[in-house]
C-alpha positions in Angstrom: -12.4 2.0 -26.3 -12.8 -0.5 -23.5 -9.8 -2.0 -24.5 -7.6 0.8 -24.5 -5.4 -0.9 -21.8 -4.5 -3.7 -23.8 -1.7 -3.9 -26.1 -2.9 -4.3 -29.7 -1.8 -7.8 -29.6 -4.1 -8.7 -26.6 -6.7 -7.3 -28.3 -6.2 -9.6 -31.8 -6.0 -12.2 -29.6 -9.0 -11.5 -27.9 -10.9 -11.2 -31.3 -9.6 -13.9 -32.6 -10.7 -16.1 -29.8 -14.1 -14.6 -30.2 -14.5 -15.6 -33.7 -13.0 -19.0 -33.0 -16.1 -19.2 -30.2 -13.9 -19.3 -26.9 -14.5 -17.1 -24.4 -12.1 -15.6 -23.2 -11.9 -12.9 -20.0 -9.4 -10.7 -19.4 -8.5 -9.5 -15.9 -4.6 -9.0 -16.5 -3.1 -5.8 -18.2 -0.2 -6.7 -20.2 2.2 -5.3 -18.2 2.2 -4.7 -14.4 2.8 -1.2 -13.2 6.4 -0.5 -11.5 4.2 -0.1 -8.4 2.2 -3.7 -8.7 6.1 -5.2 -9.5 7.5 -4.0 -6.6 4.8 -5.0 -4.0 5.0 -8.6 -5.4 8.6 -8.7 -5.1 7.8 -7.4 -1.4 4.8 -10.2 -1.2 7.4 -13.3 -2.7 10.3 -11.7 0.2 7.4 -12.0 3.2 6.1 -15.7 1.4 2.8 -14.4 0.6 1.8 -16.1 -2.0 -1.3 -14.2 -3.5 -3.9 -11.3 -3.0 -6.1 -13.1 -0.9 -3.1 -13.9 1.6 -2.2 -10.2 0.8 -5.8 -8.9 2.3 -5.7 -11.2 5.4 -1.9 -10.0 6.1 -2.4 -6.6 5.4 -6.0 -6.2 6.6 -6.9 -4.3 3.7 -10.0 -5.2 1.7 -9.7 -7.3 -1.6 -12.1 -5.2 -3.0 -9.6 -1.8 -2.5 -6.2 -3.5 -3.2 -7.0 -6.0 -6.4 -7.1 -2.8 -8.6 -4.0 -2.0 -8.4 -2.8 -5.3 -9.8 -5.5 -5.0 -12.8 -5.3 -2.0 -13.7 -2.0 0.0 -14.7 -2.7 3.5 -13.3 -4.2 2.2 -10.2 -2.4 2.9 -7.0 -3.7 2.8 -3.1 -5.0 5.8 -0.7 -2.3 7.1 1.5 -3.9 4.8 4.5 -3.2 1.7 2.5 0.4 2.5 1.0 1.1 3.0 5.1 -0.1 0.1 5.9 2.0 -1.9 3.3 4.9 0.1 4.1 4.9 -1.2 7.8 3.8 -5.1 6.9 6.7 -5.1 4.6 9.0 -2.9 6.4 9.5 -0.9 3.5 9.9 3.3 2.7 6.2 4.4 1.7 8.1 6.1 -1.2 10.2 3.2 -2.4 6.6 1.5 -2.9 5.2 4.3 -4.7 8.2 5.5 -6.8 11.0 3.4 -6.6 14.6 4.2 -5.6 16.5 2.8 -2.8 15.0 0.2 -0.7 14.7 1.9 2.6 13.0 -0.3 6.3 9.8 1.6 7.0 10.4 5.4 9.0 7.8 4.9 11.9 8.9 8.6 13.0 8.6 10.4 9.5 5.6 9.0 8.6 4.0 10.4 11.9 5.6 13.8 11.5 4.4 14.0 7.6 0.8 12.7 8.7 0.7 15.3 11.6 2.1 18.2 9.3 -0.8 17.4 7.1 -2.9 18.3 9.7 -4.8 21.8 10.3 -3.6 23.9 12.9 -6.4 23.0 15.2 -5.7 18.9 14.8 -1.9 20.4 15.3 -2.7 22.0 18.7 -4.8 18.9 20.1 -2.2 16.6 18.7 0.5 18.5 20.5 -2.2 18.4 23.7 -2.0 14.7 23.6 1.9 14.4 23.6 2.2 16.5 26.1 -0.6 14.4 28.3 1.7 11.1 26.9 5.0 12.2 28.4 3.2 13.5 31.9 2.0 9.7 31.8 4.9 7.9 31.2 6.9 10.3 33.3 4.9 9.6 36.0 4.9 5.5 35.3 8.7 5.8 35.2 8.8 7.6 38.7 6.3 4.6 39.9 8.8 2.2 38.4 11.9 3.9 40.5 9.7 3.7 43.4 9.5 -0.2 43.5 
């Protein structure tokens, strides 16, 4: 069943190219996923023209994002959807699933990655912000002081 991704008329064609002795490889599913249709849409809007421009843009490997655009049920780790959503500017979920396109939530997306979090990586996180307002608090008094 290695062709079970393929239409049945991708497959005749690909036996019938096999008996007619051309070879013939087939990278391409027949139809794109809704996920892999909206990403190019997002790649044609930014002018990237291909995947390779797509991995030097996004900084995500070739080897982790081509999948996606070969295969149907393939969709990326939560790391790489983020990063996509900020290079395009984009909602995380109107990448994923679709529905209104929404600019990219810098705020939500740290609050649902930090609510993912166990309580202990909640405690030091909460730790840090603290030690980041104390900082800037104290910048901002420099500042006022020059």
């Amino acid at each position: 069943m290695a062709f079970a991704k393929y239409s049945q008329a991708a497959f005749a064609k690909y036996i019938l190219a096999i008996r007619s002795g051309s070879f013939v490889f087939m990278t391409e599913p027949q139809d794109k996923s809704a996920f892999v249709q909206r990403l190019e849409g997002e790649m044609e809007r930014a002018g990237i023209e291909n995947r390779k421009e797509l991995e030097r843009a996004s900084g995500i490997a070739y080897h982790r994002l081509n999948p996606w655009f070969v295969r149907p049920a393939a969709k990326p780790n939560a790391a790489d959807l983020l990063t996509l959503a900020r290079l395009f500017n984009v909602s995380e979920e109107y990448l994923l699933d679709g529905g209104p396109r929404r600019p990219f939530q810098r705020m939500a997306a740290l609050l649902a990655r930090a609510e993912a979090l166990d309580e202990a990586a909640q405690a030091d996180l909460e730790s840090y912000v603290d030690f980041l307002e104390q900082r800037y608090s104290a910048r901002q008094s420099d500042r006022e002081r020059e």
